[in-house]
Backbone as JSON Lines, residues from 0, in Angstrom:
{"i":0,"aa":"X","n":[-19.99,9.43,18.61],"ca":[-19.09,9.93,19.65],"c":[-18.12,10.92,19.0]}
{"i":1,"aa":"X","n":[-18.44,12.09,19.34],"ca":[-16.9,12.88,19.18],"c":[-15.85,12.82,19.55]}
{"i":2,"aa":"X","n":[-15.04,13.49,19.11],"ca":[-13.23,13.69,19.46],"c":[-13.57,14.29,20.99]}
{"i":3,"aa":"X","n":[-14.22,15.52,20.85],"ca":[-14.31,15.67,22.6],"c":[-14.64,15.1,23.51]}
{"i":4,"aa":"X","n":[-15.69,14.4,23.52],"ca":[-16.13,13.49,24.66],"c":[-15.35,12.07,24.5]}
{"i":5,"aa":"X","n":[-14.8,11.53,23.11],"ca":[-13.77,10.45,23.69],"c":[-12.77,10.73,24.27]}
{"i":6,"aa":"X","n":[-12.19,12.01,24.13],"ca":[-10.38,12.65,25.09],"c":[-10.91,12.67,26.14]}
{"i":7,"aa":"X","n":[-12.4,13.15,26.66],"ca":[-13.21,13.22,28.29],"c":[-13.49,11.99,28.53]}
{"i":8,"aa":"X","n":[-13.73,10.99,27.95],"ca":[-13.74,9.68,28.98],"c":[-12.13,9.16,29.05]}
{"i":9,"aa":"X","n":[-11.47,8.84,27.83],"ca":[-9.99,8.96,28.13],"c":[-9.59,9.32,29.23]}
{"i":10,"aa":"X","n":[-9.27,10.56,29.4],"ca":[-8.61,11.22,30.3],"c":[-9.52,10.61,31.71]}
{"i":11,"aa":"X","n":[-10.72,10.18,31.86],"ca":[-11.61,10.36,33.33],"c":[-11.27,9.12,33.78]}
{"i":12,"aa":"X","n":[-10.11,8.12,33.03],"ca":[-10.03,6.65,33.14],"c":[-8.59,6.65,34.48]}
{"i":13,"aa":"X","n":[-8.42,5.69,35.07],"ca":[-7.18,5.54,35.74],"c":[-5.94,5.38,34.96]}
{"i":14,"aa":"X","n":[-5.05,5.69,34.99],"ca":[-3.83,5.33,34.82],"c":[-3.12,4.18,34.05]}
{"i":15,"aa":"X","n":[-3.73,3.15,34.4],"ca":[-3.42,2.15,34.41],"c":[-3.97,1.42,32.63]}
{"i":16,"aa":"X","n":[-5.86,1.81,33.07],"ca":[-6.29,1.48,31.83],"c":[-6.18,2.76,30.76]}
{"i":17,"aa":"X","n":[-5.71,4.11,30.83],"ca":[-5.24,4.78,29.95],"c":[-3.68,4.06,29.33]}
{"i":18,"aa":"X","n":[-3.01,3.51,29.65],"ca":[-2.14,2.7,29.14],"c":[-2.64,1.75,27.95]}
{"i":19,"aa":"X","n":[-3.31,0.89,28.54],"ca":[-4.27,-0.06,27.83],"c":[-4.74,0.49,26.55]}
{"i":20,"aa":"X","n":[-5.28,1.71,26.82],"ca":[-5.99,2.39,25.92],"c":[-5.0,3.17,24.49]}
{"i":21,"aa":"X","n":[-3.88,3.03,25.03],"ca":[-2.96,3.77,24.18],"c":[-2.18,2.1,23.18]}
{"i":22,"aa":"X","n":[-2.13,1.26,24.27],"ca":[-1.62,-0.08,23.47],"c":[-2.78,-0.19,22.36]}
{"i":23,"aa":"X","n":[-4.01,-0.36,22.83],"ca":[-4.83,-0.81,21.54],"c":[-4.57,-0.04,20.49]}
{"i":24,"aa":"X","n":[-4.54,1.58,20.95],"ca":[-4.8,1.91,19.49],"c":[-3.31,1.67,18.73]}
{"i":25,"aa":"X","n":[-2.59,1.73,19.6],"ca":[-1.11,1.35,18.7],"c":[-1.46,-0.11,18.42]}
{"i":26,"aa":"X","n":[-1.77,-0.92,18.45],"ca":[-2.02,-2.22,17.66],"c":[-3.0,-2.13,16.46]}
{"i":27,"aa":"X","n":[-3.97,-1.25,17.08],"ca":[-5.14,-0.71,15.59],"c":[-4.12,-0.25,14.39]}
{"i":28,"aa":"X","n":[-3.53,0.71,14.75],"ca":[-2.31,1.35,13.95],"c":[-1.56,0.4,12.94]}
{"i":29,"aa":"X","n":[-1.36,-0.63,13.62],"ca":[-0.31,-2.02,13.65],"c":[-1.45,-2.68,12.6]}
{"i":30,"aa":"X","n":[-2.32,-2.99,12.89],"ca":[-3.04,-3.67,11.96],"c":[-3.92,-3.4,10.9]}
{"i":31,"aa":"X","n":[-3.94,-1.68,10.98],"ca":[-4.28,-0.74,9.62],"c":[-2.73,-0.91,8.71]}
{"i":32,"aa":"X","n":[-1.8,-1.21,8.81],"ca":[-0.74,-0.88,8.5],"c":[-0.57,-2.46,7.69]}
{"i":33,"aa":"X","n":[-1.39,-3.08,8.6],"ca":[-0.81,-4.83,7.52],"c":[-1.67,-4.75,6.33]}
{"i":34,"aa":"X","n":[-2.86,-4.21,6.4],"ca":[-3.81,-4.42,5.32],"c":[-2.98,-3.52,4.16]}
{"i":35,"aa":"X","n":[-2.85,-2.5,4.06],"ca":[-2.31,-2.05,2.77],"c":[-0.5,-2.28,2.47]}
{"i":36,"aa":"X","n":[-0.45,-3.36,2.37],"ca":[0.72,-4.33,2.07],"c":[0.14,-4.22,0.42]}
{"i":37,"aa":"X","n":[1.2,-4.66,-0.31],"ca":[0.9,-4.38,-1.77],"c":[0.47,-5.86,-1.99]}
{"i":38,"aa":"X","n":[-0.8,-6.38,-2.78],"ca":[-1.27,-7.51,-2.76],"c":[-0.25,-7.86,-4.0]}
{"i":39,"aa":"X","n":[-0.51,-9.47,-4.22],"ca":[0.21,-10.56,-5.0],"c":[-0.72,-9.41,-6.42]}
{"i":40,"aa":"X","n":[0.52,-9.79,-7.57],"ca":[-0.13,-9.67,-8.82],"c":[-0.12,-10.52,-9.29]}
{"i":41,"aa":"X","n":[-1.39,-10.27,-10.18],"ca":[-2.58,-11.16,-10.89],"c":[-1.67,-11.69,-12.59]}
{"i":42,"aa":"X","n":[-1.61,-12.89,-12.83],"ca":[-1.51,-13.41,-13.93],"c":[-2.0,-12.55,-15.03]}
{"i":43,"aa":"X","n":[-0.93,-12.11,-15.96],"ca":[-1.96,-11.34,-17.07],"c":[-2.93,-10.41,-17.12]}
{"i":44,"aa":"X","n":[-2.47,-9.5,-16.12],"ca":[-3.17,-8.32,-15.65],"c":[-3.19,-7.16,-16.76]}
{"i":45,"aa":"X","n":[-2.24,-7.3,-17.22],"ca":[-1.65,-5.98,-18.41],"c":[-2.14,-6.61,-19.8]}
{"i":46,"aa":"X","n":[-2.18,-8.09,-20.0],"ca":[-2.62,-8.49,-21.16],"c":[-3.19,-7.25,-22.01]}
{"i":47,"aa":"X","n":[-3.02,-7.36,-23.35],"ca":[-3.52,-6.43,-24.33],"c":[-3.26,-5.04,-23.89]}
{"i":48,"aa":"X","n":[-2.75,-4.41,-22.89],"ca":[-2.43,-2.97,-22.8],"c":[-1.57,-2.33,-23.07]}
{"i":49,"aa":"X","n":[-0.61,-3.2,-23.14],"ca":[1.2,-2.96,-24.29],"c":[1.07,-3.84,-25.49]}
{"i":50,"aa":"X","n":[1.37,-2.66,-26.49],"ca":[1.4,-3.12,-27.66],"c":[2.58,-2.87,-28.71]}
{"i":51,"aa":"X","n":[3.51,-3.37,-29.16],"ca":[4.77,-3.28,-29.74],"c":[4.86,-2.94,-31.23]}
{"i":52,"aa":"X","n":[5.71,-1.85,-31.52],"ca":[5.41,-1.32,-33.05],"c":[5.8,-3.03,-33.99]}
{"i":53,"aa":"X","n":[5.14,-2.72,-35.33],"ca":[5.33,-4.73,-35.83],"c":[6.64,-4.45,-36.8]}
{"i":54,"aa":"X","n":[7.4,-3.15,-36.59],"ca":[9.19,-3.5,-36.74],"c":[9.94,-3.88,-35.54]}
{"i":55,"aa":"X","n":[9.38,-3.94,-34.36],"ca":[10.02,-4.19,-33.15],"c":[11.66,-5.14,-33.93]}
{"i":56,"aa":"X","n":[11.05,-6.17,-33.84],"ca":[12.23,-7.28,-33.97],"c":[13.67,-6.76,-35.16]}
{"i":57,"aa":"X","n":[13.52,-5.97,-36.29],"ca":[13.85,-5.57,-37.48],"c":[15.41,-4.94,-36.9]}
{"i":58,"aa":"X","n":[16.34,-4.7,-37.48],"ca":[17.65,-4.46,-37.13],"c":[17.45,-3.04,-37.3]}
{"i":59,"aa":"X","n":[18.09,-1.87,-36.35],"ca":[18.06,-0.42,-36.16],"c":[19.18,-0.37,-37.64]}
{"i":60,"aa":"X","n":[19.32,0.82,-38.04],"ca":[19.65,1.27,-38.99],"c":[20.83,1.91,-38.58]}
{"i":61,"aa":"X","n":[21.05,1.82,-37.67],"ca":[22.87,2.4,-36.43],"c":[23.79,1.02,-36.83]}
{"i":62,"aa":"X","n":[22.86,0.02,-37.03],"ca":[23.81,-1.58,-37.43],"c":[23.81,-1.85,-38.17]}
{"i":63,"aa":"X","n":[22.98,-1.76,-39.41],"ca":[23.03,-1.79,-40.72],"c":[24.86,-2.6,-41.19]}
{"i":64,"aa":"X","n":[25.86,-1.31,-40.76],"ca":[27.26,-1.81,-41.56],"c":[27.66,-3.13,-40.54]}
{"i":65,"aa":"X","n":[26.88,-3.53,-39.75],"ca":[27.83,-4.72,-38.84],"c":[26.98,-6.38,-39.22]}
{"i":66,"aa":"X","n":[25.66,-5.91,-39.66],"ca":[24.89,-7.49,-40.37],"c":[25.28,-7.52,-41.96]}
């Protein structure tokens, strides 16, 4: 079905159920809109992809005179 011939049955409908027709798709809308909600994250997803230089922990050299 094309865009043209669905606006031609659309439009060839009464009044009443062109209403109808405008609620659904605003609920379609409504319920395309729940699905891309940002899902739950996964336990340990990043595992192994950050990796920390092995002086991390070691005192900066700006503090040196205060240890």
């Amino acid at each position: 079905m094309t865009n043209t011939s669905l606006k031609i049955d659309i439009e060839s409908l009464p009044i009443s159920l062109r209403k109808e027709v405008a609620d659904f798709v605003a609920f379609l809308k409504t319920k395309n809109k729940r699905k891309t909600t940002i899902k739950s994250r996964e336990f340990g997803y990043a595992k192994g992809k950050i990796q920390l230089s092995k002086d991390f922990d070691e005192p900066l050299d700006i503090f040196k005179e205060y240890i």
